[in-house]
N, CA, C and O of each residue as an XYZ file, in Angstrom:
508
protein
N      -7.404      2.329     36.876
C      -7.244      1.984     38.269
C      -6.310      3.014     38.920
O      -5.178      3.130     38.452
N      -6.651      3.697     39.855
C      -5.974      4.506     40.764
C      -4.747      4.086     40.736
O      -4.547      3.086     40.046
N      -3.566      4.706     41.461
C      -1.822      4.044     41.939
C      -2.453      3.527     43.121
O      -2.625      2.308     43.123
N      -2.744      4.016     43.883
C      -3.052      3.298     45.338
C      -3.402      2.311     45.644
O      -2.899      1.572     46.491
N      -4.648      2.082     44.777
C      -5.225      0.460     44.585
C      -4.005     -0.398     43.545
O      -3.958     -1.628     43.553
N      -3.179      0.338     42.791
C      -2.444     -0.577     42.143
C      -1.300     -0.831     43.355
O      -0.793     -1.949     43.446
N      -1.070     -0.197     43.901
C       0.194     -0.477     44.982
C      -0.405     -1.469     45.921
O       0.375     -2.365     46.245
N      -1.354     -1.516     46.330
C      -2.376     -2.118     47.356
C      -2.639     -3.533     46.665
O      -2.815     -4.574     47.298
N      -2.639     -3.447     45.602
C      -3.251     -5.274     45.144
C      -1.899     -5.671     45.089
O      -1.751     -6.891     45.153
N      -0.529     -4.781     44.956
C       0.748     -5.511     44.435
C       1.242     -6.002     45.723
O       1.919     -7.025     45.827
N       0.900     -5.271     46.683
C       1.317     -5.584     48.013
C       1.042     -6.513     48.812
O       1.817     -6.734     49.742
N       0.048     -7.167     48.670
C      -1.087     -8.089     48.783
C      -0.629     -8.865     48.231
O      -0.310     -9.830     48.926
N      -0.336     -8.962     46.864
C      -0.173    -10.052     46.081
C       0.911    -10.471     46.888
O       1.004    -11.459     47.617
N       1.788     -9.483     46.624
C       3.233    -10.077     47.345
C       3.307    -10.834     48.653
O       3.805    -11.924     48.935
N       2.705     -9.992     49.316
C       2.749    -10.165     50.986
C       2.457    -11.700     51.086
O       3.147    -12.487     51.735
N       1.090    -12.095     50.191
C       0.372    -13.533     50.648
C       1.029    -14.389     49.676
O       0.972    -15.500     50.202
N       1.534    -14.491     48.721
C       2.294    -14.862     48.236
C       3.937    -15.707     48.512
O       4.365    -16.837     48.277
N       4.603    -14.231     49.236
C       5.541    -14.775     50.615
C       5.183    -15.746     51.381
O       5.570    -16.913     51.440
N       4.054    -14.900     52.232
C       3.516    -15.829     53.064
C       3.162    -17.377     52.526
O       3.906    -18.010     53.276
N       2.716    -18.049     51.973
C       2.463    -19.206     51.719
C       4.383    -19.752     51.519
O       4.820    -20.694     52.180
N       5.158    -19.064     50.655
C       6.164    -19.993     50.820
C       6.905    -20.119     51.889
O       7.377    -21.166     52.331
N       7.047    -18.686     52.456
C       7.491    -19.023     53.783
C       6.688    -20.228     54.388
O       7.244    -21.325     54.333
N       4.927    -20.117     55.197
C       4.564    -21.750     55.685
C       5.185    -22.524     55.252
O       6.099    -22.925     55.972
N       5.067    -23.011     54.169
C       5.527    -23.955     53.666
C       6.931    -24.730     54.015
O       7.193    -25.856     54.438
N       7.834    -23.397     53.568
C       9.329    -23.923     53.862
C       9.259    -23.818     54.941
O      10.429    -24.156     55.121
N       8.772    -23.567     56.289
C       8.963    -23.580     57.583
C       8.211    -24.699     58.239
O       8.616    -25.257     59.258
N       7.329    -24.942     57.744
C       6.501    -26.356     57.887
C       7.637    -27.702     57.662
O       8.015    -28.505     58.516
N       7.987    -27.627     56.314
C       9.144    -28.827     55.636
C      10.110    -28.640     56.608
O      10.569    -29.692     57.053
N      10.539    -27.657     57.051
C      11.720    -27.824     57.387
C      11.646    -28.362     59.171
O      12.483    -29.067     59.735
N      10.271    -27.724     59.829
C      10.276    -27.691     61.601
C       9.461    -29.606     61.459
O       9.358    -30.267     62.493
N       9.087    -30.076     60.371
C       8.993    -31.476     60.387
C       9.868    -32.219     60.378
O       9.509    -33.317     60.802
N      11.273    -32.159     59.988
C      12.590    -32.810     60.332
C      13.819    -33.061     61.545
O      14.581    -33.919     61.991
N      13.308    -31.338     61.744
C      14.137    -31.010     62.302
C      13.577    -31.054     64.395
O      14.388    -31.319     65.283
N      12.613    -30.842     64.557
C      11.884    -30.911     65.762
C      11.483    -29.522     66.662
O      11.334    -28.527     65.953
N      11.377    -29.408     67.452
C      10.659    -28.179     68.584
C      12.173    -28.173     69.672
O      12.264    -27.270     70.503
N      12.791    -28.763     69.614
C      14.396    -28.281     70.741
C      14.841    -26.830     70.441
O      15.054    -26.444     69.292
N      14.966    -26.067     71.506
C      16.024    -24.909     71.039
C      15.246    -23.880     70.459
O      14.116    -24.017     69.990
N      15.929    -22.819     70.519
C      15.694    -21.522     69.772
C      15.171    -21.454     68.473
O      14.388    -20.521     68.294
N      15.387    -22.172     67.542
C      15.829    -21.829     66.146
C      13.999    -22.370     65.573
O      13.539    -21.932     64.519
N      13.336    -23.170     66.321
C      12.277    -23.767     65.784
C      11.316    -22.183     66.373
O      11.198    -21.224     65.610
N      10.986    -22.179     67.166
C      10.446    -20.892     67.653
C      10.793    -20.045     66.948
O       9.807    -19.510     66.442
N      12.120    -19.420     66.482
C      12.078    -18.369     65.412
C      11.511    -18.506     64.360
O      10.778    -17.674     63.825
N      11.892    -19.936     63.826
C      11.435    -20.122     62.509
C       9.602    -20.187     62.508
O       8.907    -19.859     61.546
N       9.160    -20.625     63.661
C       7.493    -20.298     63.567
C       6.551    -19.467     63.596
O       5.335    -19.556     63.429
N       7.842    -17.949     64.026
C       7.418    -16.382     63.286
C       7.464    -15.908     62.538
O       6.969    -14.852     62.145
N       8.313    -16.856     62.029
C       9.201    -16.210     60.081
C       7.468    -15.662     59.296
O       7.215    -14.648     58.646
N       6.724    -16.598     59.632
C       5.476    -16.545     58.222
C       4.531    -14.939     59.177
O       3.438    -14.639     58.696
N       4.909    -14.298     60.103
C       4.290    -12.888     60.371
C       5.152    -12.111     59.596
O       4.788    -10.937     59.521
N       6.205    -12.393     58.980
C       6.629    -10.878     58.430
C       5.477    -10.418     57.923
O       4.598     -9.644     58.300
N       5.814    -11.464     56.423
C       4.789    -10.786     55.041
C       3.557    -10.777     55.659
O       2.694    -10.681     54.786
N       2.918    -10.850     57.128
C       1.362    -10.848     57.340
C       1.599     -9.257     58.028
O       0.584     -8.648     58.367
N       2.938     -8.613     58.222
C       3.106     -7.577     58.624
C       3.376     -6.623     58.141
O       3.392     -5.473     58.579
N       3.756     -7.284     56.601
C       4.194     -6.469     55.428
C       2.745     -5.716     55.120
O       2.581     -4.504     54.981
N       1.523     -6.985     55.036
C       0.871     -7.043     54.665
C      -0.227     -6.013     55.387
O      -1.135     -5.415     54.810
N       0.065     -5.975     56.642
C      -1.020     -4.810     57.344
C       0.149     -3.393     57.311
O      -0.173     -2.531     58.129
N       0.868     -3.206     56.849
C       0.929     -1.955     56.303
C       0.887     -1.152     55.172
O       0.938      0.051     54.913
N       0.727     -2.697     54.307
C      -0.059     -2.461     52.821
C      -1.385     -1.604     52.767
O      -1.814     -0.831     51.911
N      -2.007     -2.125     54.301
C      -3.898     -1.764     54.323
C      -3.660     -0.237     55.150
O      -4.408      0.729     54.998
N      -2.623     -0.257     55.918
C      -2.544      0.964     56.826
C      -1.875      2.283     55.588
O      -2.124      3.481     55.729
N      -0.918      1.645     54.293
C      -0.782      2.844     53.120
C      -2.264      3.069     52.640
O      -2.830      4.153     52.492
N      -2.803      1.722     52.416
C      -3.835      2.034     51.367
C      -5.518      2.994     51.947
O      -6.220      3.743     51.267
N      -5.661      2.652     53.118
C      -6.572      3.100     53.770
C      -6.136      4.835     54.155
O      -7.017      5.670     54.361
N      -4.983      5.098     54.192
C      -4.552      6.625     53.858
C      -5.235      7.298     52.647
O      -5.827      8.376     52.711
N      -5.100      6.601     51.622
C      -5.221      7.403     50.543
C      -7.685      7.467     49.959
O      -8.140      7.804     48.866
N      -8.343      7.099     50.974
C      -9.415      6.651     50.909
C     -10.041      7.998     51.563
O      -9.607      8.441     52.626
N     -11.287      8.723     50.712
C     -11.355      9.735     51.393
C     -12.667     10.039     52.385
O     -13.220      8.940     52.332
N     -13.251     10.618     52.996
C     -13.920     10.903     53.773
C     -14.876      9.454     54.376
O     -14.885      8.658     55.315
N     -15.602      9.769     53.145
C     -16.755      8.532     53.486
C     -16.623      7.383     53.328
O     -17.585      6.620     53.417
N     -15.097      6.871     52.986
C     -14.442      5.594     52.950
C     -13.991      5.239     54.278
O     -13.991      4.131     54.814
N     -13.584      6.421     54.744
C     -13.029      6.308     56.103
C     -14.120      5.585     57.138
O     -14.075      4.532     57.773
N     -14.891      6.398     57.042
C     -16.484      6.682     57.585
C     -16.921      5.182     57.830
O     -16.883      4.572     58.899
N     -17.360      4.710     56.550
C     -17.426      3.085     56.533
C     -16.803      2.373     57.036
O     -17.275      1.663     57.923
N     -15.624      2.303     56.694
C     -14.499      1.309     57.423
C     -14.370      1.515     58.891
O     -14.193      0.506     59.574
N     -14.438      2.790     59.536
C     -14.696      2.916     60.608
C     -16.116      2.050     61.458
O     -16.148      1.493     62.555
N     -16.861      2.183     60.729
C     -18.387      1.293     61.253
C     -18.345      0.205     61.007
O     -19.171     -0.546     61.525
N     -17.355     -0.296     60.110
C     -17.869     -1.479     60.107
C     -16.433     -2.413     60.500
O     -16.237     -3.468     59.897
N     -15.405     -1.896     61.619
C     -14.258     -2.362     62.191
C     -14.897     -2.015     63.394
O     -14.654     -2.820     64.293
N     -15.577     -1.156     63.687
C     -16.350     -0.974     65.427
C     -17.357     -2.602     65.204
O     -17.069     -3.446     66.052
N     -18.290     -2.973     64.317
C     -19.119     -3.804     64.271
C     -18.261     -4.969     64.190
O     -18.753     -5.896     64.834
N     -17.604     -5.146     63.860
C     -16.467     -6.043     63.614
C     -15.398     -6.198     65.271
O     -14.865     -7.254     65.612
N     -15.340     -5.341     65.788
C     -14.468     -5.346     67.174
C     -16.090     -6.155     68.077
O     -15.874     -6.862     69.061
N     -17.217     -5.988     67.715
C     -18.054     -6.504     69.015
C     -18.887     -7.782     68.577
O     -19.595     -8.358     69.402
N     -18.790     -8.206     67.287
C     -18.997     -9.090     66.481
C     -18.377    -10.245     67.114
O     -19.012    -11.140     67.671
N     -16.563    -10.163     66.961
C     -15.500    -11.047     66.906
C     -15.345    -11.061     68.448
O     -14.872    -12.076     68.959
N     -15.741     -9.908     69.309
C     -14.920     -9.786     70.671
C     -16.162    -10.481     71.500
O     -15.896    -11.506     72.127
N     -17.636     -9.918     71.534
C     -18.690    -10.614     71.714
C     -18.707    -12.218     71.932
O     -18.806    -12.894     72.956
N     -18.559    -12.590     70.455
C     -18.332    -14.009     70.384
C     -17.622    -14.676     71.052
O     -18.008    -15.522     71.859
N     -16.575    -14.407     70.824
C     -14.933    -15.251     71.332
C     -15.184    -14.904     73.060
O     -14.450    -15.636     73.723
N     -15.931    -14.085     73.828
C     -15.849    -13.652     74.750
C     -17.128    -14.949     75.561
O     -17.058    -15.585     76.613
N     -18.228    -14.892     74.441
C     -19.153    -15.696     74.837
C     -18.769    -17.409     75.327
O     -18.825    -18.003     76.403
N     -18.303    -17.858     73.714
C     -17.365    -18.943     73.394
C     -17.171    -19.302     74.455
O     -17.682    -20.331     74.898
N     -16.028    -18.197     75.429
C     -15.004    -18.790     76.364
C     -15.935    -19.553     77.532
O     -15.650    -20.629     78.058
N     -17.068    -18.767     77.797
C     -18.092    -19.176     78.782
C     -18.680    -20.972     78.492
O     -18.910    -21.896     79.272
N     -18.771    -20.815     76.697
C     -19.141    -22.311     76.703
C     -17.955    -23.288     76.825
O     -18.018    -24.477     77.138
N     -16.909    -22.597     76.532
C     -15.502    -23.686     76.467
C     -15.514    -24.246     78.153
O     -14.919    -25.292     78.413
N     -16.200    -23.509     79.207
C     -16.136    -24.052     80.317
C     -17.332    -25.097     80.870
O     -17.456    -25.697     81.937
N     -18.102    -25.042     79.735
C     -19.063    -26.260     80.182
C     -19.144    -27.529     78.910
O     -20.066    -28.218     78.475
N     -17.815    -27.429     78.625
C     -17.056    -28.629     77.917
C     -17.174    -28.206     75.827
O     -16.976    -28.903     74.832
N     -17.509    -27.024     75.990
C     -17.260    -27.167     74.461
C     -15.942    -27.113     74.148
O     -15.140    -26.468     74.824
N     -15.537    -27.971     72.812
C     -13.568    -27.592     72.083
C     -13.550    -25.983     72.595
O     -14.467    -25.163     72.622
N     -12.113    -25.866     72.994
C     -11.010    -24.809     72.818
C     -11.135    -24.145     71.430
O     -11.227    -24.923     70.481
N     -11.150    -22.886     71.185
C     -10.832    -22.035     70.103
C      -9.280    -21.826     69.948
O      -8.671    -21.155     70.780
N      -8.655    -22.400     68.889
C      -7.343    -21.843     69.280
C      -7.072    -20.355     68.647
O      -7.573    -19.963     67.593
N      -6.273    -19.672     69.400
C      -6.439    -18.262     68.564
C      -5.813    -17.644     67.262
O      -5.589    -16.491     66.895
N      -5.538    -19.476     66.462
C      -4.861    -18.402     65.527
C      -6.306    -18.392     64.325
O      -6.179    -17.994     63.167
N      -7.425    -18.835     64.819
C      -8.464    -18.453     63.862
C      -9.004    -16.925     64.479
O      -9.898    -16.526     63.734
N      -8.794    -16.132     65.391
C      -9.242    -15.034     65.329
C      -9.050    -13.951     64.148
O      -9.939    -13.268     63.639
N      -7.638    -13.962     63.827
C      -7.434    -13.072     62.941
C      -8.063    -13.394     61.344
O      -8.284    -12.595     60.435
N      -8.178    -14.287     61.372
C      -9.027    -14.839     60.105
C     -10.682    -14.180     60.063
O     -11.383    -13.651     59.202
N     -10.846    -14.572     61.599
C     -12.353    -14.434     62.026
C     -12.684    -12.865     61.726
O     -13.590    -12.516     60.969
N     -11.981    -12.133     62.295
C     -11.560    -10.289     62.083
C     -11.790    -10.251     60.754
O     -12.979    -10.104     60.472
N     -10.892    -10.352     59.660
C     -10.941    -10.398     58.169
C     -11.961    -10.376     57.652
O     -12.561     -9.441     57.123
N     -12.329    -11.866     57.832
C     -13.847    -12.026     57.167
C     -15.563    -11.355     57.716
O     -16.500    -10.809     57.135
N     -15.348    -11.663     58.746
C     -16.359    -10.212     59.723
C     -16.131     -8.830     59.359
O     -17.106     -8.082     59.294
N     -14.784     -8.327     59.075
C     -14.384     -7.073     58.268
C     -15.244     -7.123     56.892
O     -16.118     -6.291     56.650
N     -14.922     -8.129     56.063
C     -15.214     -8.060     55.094
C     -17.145     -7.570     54.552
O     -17.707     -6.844     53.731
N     -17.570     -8.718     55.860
C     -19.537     -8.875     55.295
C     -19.545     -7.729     55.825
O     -20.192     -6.901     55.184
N     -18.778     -7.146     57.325
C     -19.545     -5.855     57.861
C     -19.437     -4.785     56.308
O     -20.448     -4.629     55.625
N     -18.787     -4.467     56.120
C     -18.281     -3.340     54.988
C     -19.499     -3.321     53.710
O     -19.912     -2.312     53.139
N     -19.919     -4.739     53.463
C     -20.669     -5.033     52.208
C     -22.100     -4.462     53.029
O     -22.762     -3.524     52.585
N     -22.393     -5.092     54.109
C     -23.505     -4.413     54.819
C     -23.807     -2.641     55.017
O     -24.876     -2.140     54.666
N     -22.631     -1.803     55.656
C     -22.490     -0.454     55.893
C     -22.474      0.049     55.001
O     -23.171      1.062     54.934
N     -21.519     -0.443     53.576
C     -21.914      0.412     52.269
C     -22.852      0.367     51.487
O     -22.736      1.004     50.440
N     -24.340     -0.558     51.791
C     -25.069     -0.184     51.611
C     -25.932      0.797     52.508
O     -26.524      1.691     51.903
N     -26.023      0.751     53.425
C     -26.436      2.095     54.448
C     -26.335      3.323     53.672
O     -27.116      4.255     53.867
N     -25.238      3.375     52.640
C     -24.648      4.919     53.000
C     -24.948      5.347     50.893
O     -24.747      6.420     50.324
N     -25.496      3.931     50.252
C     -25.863      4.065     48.848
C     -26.461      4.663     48.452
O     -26.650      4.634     47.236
């Protein structure tokens, strides 16, 4: 296994890893304590670090990927920007003739996984 991909899965590991205990302890703790004041609002950003740690894990690792890696990921984050933006754009049109609200913290999920099928799709294009 390459260093890059080994730095890249450790980073990952870590990052989501954090992340879950942070939720967690910030969940336990903003259930006792309530929404008054400053301190609950901070504490309900705490769980973006490691998701920030975590996109510069992909911004090292996508450095070290060469030409036609680039290439791909490029096509299939453009297919992925009109996929996710398309939709959510459409959505909003039905949210006004009474469909549920999207709340937005499923976009970034939505990105991910649309990242993900686009990529499995484009790298076959290019097999």
């Amino acid at each position: 296994m390459r260093p890059a991909v080994k730095k890249y899965l450790r980073d990952t590991i870590l990052s989501f890893a954090t992340y879950g205990v942070v939720l967690f302890s910030v969940n336990f703790f903003l259930h006792g304590y309530g929404t008054d004041g400053w301190l609950p609002v901070l504490l309900a950003l705490l769980p973006v670090l490691p998701i920030l740690y975590f996109a510069r894990s992909v911004i090292v690792f996508a450095r070290s990927w060469d030409e036609l890696q680039k290439q791909i990921a490029f096509e299939a984050t453009l297919t992925t920007f009109f996929i996710v933006g398309v939709g959510s754009f459409t959505y909003g049109f039905l949210e006004g003739v009474g469909f549920p609200g999207l709340q937005t913290i499923w976009i970034m999920p939505m990105l991910i996984g649309v990242q993900g099928i686009a990529m499995v799709f484009i790298k076959r294009k290019y097999a």
